[in-house]
The first five atom37 places (N, CA, C, CB, O) and aatype in JSON, in Angstrom:
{
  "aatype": [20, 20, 20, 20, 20, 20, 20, 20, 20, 20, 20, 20, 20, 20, 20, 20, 20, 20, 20, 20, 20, 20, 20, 20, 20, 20, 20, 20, 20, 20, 20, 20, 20, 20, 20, 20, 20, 20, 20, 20, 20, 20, 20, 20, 20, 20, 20, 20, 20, 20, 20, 20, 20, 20, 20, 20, 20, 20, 20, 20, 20, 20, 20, 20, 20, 20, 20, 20, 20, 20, 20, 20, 20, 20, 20, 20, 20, 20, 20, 20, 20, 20, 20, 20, 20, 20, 20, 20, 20, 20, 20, 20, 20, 20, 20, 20, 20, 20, 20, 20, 20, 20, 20, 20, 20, 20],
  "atom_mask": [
    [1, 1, 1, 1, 1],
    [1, 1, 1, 1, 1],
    [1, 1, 1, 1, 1],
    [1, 1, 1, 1, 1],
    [1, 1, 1, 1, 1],
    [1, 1, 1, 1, 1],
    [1, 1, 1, 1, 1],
    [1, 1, 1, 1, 1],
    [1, 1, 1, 1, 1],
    [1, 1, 1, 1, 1],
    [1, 1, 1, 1, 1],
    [1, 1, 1, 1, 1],
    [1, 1, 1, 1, 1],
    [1, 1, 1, 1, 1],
    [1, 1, 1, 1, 1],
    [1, 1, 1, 1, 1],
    [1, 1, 1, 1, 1],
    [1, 1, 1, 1, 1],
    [1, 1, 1, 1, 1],
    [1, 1, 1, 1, 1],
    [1, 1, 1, 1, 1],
    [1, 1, 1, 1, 1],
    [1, 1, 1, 1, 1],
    [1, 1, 1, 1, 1],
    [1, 1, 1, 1, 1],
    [1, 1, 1, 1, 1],
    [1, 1, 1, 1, 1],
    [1, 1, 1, 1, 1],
    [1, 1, 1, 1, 1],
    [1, 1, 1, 1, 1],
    [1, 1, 1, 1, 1],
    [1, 1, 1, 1, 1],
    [1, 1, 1, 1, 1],
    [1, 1, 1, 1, 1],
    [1, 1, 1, 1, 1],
    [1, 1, 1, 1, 1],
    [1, 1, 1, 1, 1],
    [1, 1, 1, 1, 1],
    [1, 1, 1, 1, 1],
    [1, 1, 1, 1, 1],
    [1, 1, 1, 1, 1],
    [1, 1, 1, 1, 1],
    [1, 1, 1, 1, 1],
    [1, 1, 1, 1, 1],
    [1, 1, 1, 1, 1],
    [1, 1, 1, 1, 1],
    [1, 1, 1, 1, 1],
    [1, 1, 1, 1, 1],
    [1, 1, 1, 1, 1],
    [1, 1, 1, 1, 1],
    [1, 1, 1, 1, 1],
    [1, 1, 1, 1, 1],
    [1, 1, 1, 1, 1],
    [1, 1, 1, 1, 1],
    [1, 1, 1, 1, 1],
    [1, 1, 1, 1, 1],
    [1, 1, 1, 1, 1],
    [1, 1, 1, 1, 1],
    [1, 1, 1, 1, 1],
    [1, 1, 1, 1, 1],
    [1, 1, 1, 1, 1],
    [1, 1, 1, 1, 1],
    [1, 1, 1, 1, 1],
    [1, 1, 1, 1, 1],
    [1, 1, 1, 1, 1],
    [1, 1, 1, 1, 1],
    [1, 1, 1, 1, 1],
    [1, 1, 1, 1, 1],
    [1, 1, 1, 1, 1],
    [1, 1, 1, 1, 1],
    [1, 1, 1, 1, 1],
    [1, 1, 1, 1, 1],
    [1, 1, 1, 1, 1],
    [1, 1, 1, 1, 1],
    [1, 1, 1, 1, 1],
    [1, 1, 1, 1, 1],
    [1, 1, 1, 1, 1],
    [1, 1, 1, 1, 1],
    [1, 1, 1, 1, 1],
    [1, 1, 1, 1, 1],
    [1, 1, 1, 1, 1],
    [1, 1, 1, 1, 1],
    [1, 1, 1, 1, 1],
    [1, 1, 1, 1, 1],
    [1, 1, 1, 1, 1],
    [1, 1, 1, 1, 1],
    [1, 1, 1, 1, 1],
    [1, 1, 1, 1, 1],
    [1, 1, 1, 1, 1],
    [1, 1, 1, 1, 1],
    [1, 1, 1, 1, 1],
    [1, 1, 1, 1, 1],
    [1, 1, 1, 1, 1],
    [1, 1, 1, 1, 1],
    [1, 1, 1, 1, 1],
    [1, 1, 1, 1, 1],
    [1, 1, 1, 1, 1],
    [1, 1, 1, 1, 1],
    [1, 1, 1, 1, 1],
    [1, 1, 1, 1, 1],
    [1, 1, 1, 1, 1],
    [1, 1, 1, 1, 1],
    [1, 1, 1, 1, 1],
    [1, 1, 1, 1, 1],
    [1, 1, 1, 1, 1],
    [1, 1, 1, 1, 1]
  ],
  "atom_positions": [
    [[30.65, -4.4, -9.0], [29.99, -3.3, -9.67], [28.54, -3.23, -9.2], [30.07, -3.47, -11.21], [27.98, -4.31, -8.99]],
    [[27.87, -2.13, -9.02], [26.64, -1.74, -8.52], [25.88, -0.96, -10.03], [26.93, -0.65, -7.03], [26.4, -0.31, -10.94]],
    [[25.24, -1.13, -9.91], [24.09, -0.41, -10.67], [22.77, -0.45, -10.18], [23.97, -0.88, -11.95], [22.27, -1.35, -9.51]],
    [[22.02, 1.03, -10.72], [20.58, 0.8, -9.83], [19.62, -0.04, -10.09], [19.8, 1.84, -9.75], [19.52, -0.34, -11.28]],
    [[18.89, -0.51, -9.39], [17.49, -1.53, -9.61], [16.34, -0.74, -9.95], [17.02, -2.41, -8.22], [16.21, 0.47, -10.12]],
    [[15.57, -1.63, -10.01], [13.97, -1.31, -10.81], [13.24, 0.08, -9.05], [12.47, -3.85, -11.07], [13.54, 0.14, -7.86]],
    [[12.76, 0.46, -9.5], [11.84, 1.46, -8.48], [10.79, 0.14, -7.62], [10.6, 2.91, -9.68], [10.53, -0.95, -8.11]],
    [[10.47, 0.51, -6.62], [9.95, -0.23, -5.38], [8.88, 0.82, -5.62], [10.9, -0.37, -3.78], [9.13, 1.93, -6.09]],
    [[7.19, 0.26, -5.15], [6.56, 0.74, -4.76], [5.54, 0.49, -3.25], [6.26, 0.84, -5.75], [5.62, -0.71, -2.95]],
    [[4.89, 1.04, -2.54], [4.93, 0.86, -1.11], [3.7, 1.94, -0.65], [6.58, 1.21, -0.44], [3.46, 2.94, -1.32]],
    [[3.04, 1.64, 0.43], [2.03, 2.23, 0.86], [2.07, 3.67, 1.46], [1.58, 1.41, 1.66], [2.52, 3.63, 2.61]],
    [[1.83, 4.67, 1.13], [2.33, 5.6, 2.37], [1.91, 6.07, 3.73], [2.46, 6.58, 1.97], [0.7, 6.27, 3.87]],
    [[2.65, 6.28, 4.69], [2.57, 6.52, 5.6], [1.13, 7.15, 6.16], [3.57, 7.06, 5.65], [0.6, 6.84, 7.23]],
    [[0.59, 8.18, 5.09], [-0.99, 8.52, 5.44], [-1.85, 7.58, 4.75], [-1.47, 10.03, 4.99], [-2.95, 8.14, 4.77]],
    [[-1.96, 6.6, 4.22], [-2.92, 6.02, 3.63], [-3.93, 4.59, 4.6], [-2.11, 5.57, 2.32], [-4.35, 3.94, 3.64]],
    [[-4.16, 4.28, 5.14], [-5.11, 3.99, 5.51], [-5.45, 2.54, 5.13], [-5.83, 4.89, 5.17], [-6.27, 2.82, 4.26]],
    [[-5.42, 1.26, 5.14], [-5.9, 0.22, 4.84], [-6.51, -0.99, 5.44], [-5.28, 0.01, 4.38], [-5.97, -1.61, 6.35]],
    [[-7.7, -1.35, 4.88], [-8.3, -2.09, 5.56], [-9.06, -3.74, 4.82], [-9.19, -1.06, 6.1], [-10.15, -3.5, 4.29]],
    [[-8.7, -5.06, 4.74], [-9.0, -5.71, 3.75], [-9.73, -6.57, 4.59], [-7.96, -6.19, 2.86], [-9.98, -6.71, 5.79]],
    [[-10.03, -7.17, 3.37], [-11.41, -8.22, 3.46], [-10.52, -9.77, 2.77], [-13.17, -7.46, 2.08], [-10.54, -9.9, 1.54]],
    [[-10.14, -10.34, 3.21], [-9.11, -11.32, 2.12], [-10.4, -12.9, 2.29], [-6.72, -11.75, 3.09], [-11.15, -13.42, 3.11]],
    [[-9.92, -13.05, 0.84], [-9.81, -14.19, 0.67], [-10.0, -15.47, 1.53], [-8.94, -14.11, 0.31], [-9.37, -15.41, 2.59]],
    [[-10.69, -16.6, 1.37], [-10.41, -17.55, 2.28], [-9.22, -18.36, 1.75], [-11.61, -18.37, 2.57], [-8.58, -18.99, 2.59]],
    [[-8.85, -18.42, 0.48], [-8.04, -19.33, -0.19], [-7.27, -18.28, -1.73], [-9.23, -20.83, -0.64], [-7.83, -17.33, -2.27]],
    [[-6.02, -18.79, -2.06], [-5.54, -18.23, -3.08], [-6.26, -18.5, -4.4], [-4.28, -18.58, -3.1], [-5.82, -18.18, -5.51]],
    [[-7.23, -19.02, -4.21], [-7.99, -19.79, -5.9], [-9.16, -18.63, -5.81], [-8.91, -22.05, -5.86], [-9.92, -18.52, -6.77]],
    [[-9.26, -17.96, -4.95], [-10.07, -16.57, -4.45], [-9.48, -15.29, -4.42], [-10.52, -16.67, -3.1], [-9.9, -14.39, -3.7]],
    [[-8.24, -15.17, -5.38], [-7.86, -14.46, -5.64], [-8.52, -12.97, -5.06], [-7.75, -14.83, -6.7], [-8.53, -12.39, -3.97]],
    [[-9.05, -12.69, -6.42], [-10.21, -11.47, -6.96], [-11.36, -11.52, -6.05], [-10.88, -11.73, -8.62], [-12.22, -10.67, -6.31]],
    [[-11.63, -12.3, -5.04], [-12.93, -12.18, -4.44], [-12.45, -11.42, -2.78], [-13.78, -13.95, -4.39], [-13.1, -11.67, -1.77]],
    [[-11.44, -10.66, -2.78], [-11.92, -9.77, -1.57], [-11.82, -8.2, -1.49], [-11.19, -10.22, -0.44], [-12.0, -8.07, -2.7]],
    [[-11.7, -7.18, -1.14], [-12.1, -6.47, -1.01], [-10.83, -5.62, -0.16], [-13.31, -6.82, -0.68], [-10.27, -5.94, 0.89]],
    [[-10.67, -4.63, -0.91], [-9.41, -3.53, 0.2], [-10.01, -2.41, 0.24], [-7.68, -3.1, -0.39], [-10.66, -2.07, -0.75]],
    [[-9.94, -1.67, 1.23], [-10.47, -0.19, 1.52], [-9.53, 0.57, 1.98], [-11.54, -0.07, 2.49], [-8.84, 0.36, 2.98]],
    [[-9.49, 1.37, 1.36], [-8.43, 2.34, 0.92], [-8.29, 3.38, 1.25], [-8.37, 2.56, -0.07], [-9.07, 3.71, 0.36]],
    [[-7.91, 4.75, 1.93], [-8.2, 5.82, 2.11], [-7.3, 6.68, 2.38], [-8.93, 5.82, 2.78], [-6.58, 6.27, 3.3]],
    [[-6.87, 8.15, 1.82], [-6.14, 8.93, 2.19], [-6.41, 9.96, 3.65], [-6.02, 9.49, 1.05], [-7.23, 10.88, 3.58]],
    [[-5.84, 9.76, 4.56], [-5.9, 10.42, 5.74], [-5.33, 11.95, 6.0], [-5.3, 9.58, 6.52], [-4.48, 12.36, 5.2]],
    [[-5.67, 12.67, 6.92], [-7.05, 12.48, 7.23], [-8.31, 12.74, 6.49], [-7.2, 13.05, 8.17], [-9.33, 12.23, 6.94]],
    [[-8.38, 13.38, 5.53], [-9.56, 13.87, 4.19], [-10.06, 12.91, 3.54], [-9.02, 14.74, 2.99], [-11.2, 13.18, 3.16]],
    [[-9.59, 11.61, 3.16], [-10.0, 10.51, 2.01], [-9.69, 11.13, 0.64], [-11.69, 10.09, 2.05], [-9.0, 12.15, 0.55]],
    [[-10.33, 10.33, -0.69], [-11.47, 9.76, 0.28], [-11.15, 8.25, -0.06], [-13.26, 10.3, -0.09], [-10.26, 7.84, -0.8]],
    [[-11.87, 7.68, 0.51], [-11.96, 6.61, 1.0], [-12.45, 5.52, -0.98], [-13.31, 6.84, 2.6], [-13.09, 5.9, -1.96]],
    [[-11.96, 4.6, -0.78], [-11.88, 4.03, -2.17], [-11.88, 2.23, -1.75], [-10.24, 4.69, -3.11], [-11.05, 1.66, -1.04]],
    [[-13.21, 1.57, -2.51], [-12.84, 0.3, -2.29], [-12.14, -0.82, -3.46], [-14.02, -0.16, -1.82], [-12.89, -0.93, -4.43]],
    [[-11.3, -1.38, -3.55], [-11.2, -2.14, -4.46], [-11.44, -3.37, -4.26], [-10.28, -2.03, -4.92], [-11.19, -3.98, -3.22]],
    [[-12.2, -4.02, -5.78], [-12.18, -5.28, -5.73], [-12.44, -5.87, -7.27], [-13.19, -5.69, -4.67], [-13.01, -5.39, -8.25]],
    [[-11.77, -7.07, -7.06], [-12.17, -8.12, -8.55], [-10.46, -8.1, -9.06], [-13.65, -7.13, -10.15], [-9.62, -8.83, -8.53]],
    [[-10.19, -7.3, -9.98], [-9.42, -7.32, -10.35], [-7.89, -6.18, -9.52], [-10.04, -7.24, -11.54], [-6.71, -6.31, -9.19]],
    [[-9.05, -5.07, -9.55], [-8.31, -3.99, -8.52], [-7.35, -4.57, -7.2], [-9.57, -3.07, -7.8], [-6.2, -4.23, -6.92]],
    [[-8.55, -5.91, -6.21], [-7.94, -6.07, -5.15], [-6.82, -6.81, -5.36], [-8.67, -6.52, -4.28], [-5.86, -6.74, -4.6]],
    [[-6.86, -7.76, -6.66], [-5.91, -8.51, -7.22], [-4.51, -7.96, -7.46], [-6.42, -8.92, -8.32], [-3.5, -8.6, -7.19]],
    [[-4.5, -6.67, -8.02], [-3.55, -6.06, -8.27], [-3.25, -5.37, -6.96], [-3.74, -5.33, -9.4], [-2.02, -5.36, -7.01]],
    [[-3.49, -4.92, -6.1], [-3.53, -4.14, -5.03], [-2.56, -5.57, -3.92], [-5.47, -3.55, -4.61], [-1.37, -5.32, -3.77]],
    [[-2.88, -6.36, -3.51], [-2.49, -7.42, -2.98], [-0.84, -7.67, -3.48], [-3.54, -8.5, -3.37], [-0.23, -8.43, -2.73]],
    [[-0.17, -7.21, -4.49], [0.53, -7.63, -4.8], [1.62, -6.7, -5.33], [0.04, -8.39, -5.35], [2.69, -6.96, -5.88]],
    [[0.85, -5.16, -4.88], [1.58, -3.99, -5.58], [2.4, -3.31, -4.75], [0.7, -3.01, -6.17], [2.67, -2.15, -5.04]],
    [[2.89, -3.82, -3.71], [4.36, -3.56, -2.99], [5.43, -4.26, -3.08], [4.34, -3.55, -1.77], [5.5, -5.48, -3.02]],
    [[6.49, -3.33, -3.25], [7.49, -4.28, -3.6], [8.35, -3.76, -5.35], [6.52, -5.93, -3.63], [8.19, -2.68, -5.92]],
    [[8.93, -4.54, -5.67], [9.7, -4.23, -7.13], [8.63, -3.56, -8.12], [10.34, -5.77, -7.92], [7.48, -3.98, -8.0]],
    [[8.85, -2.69, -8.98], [7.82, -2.17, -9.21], [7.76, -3.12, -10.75], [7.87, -0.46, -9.1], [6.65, -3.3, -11.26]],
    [[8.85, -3.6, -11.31], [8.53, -4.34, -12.91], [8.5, -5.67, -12.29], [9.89, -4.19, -14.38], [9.1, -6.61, -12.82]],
    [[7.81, -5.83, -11.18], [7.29, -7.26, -10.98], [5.7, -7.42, -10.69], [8.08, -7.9, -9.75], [5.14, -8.5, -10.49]],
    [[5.08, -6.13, -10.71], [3.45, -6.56, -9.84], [2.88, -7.19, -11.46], [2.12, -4.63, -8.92], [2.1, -8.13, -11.34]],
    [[3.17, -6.8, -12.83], [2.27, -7.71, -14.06], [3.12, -9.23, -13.74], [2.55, -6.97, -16.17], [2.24, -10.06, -13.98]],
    [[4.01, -9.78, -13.45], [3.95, -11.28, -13.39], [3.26, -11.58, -12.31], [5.23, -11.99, -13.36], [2.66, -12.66, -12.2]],
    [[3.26, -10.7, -11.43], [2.5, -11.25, -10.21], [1.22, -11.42, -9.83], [2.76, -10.74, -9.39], [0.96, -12.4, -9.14]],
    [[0.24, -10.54, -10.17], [-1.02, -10.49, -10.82], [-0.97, -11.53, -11.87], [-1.33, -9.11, -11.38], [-1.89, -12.33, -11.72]],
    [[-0.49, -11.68, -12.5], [-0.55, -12.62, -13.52], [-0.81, -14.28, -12.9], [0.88, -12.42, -14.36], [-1.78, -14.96, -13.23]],
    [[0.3, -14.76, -11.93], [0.62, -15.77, -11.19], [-0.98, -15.78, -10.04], [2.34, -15.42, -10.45], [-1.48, -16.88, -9.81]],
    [[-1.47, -14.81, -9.55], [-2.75, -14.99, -8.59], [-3.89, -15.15, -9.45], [-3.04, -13.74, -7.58], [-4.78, -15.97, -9.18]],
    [[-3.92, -14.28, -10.63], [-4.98, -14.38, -11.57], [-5.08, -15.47, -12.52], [-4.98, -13.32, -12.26], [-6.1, -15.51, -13.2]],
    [[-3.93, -16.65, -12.74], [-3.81, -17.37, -13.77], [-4.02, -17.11, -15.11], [-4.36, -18.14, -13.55], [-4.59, -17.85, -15.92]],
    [[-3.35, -15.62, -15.37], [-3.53, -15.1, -16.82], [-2.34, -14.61, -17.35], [-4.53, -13.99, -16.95], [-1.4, -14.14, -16.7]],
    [[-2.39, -14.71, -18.19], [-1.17, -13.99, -18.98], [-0.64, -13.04, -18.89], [-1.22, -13.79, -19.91], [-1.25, -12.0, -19.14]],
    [[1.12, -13.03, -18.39], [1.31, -11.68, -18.58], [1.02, -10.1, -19.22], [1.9, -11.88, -18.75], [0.94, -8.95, -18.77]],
    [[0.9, -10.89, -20.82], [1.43, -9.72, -21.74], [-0.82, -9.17, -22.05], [2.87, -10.65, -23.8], [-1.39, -8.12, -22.32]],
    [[-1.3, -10.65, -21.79], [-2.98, -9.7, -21.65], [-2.96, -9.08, -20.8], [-4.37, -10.33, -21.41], [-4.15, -8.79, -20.87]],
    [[-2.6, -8.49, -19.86], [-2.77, -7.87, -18.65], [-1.77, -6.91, -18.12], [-2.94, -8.79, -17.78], [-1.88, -6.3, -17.05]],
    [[-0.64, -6.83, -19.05], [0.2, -5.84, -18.89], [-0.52, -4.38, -18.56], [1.0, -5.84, -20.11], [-0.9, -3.9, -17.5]],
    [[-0.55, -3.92, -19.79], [-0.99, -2.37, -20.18], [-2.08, -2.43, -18.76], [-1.93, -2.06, -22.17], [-1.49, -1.98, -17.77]],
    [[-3.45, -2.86, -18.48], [-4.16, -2.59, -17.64], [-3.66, -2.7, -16.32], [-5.08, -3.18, -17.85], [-4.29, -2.06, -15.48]],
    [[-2.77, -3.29, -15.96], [-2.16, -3.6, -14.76], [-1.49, -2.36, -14.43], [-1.24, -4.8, -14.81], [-1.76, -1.74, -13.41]],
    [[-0.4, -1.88, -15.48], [0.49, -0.64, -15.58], [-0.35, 0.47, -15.16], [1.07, -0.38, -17.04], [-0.11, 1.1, -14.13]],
    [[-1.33, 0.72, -15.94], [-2.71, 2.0, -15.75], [-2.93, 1.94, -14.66], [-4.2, 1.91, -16.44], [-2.61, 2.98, -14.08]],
    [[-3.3, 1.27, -14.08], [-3.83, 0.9, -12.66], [-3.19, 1.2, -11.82], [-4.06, -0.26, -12.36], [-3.76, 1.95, -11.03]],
    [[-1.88, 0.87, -11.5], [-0.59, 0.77, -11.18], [-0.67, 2.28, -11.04], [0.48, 0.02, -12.2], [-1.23, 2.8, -10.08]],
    [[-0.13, 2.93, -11.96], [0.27, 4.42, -12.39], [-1.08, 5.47, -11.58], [0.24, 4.54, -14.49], [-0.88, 6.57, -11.07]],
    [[-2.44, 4.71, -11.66], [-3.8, 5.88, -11.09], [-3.37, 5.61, -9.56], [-5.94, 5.33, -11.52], [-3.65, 6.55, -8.82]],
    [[-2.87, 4.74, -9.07], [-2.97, 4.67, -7.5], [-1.62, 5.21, -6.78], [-3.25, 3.05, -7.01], [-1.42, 5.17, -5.56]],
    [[-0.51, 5.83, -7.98], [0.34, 6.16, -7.46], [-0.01, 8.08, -7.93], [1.68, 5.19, -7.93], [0.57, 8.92, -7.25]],
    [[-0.75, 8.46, -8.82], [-1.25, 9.33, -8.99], [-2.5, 10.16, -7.92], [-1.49, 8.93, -10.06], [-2.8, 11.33, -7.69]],
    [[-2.96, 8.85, -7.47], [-3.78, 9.38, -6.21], [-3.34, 9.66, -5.0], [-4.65, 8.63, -5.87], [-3.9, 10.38, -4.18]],
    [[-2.3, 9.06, -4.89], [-1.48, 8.81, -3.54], [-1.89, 7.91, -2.37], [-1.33, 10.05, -2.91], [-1.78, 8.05, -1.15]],
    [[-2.45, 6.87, -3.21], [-2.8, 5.31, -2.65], [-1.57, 4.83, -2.78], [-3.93, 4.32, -3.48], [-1.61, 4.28, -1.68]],
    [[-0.01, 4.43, -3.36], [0.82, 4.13, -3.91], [1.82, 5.02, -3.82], [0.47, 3.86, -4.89], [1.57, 6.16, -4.2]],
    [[3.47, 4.68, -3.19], [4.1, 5.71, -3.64], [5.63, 4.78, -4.11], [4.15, 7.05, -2.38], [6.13, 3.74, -3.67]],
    [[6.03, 5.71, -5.17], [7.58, 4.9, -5.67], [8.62, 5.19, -4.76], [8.23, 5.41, -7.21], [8.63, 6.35, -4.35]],
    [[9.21, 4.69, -4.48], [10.91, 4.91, -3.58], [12.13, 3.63, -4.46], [10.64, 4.2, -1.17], [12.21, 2.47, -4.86]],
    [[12.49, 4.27, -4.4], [14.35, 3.57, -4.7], [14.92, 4.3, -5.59], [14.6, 1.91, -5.43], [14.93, 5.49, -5.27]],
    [[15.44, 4.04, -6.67], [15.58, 2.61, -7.07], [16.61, 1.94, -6.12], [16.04, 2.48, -8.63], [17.2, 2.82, -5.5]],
    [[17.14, 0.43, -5.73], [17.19, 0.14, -4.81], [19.25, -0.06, -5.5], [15.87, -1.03, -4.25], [19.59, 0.37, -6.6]],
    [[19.81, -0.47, -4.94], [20.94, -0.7, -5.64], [21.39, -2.02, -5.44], [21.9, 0.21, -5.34], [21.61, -2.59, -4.37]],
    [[21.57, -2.63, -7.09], [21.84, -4.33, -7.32], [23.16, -4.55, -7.59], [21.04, -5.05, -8.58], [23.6, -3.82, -8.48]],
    [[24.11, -5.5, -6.98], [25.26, -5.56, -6.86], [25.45, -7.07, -8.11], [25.66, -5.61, -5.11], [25.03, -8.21, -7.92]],
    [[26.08, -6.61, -9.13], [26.48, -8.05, -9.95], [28.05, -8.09, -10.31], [25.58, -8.19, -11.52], [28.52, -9.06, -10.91]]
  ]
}
């Protein structure tokens, strides 16, 4: 039996990225992504918490709050709702776009 999976989210094809990472994972929040919709922008940097979430926001889409969670050493459920918002403005900008849902075989 198949049924569908959670929505995937993923960079798109015009967007533009350019990072500043980390020397170490305990440096989570300390680098920097630059962002930009092509060709117009505009151009957007994230960092602290943003790059945190950004680093980790491709992929299953009801997995980036444990995952942020796991780089940030914080709690899921504090960081839900802001993670989600966040989540939701960069797929609203078209920094972010959803594709799937993917199909899970059990």
């Amino acid at each position: 039996m198949t049924t569908p999976g959670p929505s995937r989210l993923r960079v798109p094809d015009n967007v533009a990225v350019i990072l500043s990472t980390p020397s170490s994972d305990a440096d989570a929040e300390r680098g920097h992504a630059y962002v930009a919709a092509l060709p117009d922008g505009p151009l957007v940097v994230l960092d602290g918490p943003a790059f945190a979430i950004w680093q980790v926001a491709e992929g299953e889409e009801d997995t980036v709050v444990s995952r942020v969670a796991e780089v940030t050493a914080t709690s899921p459920g504090a960081i839900r709702a802001d993670v989600e918002q966040f989540v939701e403005r960069l797929v609203e900008q078209g920094f972010l776009e959803r594709y799937g849902p993917t199909t899970v075989r059990r």
